[in-house]
DRENDO-1510 file (C-alpha; in Angstrom, 1 decimal, always signed):
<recs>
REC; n; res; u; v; w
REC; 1; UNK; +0.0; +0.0; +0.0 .
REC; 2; UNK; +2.7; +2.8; +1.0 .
REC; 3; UNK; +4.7; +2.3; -2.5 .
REC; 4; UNK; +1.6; +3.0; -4.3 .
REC; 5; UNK; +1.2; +6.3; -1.8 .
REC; 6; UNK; +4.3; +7.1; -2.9 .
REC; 7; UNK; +3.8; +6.6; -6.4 .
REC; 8; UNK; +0.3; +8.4; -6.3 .
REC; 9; UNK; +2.8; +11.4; -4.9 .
REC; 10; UNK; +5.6; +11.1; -6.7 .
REC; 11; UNK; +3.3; +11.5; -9.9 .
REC; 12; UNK; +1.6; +14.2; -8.5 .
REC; 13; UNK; +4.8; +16.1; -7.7 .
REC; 14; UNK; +6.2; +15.5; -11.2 .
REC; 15; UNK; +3.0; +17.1; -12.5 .
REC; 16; UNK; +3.0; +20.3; -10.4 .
REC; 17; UNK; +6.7; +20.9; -10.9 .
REC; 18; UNK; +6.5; +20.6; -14.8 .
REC; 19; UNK; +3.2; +23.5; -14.9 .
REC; 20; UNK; +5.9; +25.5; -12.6 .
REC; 21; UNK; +8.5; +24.9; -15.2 .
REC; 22; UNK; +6.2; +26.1; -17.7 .
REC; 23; UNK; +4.7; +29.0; -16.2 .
REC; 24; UNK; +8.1; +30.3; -15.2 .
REC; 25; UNK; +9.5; +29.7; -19.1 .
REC; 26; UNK; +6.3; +31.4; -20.3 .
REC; 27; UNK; +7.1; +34.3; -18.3 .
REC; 28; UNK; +10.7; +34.6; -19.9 .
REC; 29; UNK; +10.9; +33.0; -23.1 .
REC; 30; UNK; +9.9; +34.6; -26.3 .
REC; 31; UNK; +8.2; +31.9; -28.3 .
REC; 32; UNK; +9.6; +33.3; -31.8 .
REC; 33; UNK; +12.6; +33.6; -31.1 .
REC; 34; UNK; +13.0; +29.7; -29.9 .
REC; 35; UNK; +11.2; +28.8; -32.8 .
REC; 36; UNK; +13.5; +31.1; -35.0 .
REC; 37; UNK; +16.1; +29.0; -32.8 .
REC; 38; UNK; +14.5; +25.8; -33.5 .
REC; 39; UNK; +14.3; +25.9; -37.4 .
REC; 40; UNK; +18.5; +26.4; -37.4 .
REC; 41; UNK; +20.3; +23.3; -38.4 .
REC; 42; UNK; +22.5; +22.1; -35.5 .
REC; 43; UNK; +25.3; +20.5; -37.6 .
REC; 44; UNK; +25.6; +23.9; -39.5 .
REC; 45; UNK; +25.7; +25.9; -36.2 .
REC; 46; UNK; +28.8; +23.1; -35.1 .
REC; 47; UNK; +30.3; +23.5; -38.1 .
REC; 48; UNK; +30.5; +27.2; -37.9 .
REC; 49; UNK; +31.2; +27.2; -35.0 .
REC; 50; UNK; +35.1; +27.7; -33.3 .
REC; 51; UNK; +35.7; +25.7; -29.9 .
REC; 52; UNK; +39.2; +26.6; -29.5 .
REC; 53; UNK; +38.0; +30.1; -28.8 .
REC; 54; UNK; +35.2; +29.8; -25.9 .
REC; 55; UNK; +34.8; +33.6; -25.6 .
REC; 56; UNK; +34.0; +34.2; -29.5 .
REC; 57; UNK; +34.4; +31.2; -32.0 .
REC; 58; UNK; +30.8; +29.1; -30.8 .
REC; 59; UNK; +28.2; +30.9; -33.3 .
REC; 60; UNK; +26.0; +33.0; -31.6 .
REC; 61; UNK; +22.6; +31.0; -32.3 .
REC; 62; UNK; +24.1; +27.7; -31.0 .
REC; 63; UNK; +23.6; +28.0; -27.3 .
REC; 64; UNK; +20.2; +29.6; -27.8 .
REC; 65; UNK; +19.2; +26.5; -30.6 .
REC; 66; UNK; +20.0; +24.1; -27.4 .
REC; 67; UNK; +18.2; +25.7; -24.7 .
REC; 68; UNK; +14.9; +26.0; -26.6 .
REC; 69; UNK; +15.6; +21.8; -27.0 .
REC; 70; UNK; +15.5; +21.4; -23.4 .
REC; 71; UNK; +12.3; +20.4; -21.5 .
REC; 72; UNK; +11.7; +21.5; -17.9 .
REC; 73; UNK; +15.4; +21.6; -17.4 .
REC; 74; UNK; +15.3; +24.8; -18.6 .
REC; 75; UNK; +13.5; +26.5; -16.4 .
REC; 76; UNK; +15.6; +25.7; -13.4 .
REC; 77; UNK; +19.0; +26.5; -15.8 .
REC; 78; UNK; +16.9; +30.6; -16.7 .
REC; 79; UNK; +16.1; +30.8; -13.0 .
REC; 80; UNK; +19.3; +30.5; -11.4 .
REC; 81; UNK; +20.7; +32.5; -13.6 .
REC; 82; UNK; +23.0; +29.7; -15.0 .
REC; 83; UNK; +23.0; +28.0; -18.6 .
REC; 84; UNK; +24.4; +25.5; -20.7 .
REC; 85; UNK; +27.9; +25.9; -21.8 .
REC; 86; UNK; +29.4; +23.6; -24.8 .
REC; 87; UNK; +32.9; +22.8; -24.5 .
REC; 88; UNK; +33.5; +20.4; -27.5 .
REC; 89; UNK; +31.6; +19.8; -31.0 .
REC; 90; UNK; +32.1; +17.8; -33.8 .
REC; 91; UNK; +30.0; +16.9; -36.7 .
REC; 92; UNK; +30.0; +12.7; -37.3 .
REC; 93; UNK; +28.6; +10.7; -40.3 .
REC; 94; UNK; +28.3; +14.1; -41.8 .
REC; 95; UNK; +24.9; +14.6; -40.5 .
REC; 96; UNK; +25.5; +13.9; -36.4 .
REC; 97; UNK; +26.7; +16.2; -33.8 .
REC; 98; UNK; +28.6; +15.0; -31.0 .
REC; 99; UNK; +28.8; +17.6; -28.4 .
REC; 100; UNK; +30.7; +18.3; -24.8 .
REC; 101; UNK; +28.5; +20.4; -22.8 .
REC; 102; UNK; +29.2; +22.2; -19.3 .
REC; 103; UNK; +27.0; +24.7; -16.7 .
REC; 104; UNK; +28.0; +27.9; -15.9 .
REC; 105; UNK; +27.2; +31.0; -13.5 .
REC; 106; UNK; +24.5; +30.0; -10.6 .
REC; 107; UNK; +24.5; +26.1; -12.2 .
REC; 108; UNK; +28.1; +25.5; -10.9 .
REC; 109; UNK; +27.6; +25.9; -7.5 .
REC; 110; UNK; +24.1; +24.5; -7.1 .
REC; 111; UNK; +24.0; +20.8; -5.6 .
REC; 112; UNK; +21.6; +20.0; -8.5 .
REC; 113; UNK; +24.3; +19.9; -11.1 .
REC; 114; UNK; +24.7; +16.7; -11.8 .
REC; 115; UNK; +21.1; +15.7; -12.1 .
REC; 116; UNK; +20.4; +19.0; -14.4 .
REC; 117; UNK; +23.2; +17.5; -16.9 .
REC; 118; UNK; +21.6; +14.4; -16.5 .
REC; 119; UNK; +18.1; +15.8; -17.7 .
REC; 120; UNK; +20.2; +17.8; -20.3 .
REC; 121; UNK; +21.6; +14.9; -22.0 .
REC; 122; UNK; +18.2; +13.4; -21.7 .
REC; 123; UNK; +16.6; +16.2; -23.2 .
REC; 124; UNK; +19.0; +16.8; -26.2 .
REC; 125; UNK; +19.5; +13.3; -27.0 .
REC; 126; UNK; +15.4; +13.1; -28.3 .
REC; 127; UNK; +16.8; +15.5; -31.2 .
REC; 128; UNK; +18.0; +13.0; -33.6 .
REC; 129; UNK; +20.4; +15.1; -35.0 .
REC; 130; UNK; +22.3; +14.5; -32.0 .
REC; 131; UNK; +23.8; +11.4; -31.5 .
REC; 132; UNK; +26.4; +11.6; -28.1 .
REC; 133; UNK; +26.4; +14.6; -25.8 .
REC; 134; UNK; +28.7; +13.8; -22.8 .
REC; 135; UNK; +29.2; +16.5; -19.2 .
REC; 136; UNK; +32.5; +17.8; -19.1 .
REC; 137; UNK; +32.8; +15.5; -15.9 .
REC; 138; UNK; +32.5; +12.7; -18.0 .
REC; 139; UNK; +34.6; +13.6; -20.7 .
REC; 140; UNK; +37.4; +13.3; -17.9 .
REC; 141; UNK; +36.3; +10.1; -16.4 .
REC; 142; UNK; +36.6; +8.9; -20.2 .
REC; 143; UNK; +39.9; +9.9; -20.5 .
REC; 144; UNK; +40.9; +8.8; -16.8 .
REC; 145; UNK; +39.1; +5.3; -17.5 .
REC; 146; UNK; +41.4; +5.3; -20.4 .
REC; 147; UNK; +44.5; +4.9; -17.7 .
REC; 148; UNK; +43.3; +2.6; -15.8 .
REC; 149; UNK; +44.7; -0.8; -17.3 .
REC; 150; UNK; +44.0; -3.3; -14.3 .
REC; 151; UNK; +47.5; -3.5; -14.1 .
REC; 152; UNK; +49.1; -2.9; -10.3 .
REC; 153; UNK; +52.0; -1.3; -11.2 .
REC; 154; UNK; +50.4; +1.2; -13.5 .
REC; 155; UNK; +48.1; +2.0; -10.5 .
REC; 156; UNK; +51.1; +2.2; -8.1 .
REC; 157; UNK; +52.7; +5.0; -10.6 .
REC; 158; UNK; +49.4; +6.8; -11.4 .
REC; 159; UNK; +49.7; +7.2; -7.2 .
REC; 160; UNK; +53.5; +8.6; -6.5 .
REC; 161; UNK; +53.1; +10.6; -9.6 .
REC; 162; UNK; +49.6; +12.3; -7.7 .
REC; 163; UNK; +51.7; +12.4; -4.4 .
REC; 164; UNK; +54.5; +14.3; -6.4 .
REC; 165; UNK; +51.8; +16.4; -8.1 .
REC; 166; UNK; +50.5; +17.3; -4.6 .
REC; 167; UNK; +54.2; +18.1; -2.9 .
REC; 168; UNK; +55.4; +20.4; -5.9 .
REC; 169; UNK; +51.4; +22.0; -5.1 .
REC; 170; UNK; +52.2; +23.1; -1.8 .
REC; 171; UNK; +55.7; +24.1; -2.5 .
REC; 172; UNK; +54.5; +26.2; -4.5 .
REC; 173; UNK; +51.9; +27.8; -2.2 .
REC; 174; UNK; +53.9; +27.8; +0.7 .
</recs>
């Protein structure tokens, strides 16, 4: 009885939080501009776009094109004052976009993070132009998974070289 209580809630709460999410975007959102947004081509707004140069080299219209994608996401991404970042982007198969994506402002700092990347990848992942989206955090797990071999005495050096890394750290600072 008590996990259909909970379900009975838990269904409830889902439905109140997602007319909050949309009465908040309604209040903010300019509904021609996402779908001015929305009609862009993704892989063109990759392949214009510069990663190397965070500050200028991502086209304008590519942030923007992935926040109108997002669901209720967005909502708590415009109210803290945060948004989406991307960090990588490539164009696969000619007609795929692989992207890297981050949070910045507000997003960084709020416990929620990890789930709101979650929800993000969730979220762009139903546009099938995109094909892999991974969190900055996960690009580096990738890469760090891509040490680990099983292999004791790689593990053993991966460890003095982190204690060395930490020693010449606070010789420097002190």
């Amino acid at each position: 009885m008590s996990d259909k209580l909970a379900d009975e809630y838990r269904n409830q709460i889902r439905l109140q939080m997602h007319e909050e999410a949309n009465r908040r975007l309604q209040e903010v959102i300019d509904p021609r501009e996402d779908a001015r947004v929305l009609a862009l081509s993704l892989v063109e707004l990759v392949k214009e776009s510069d990663f190397t140069d965070q500050e200028e080299g991502i086209h304008p219209d590519l942030i923007p094109s992935l926040m109108a994608r997002l669901g209720d996401v967005r909502a708590s991404l415009t109210g803290h004052g945060g948004a989406l970042t991307v960090r990588e982007g490539e164009i696969e198969d000619d007609d795929f976009v692989k992207l890297v994506v981050g949070l910045d402002g507000a997003c960084v700092a709020c416990g929620a993070a990890p789930n709101t990347l979650t929800q993000i990848q969730t979220d762009l992942l139903f546009d099938g132009t995109i094909k892999t989206i991974e969190s900055t955090s996960q690009k580096i797990s990738t890469q760090v998974r891509r040490l680990t071999t099983g292999s004791a005495r790689d593990y053993i050096m991966m460890a003095a070289l982190g204690v060395l890394v930490i020693y010449l750290l606070l010789e420097v600072m002190i």
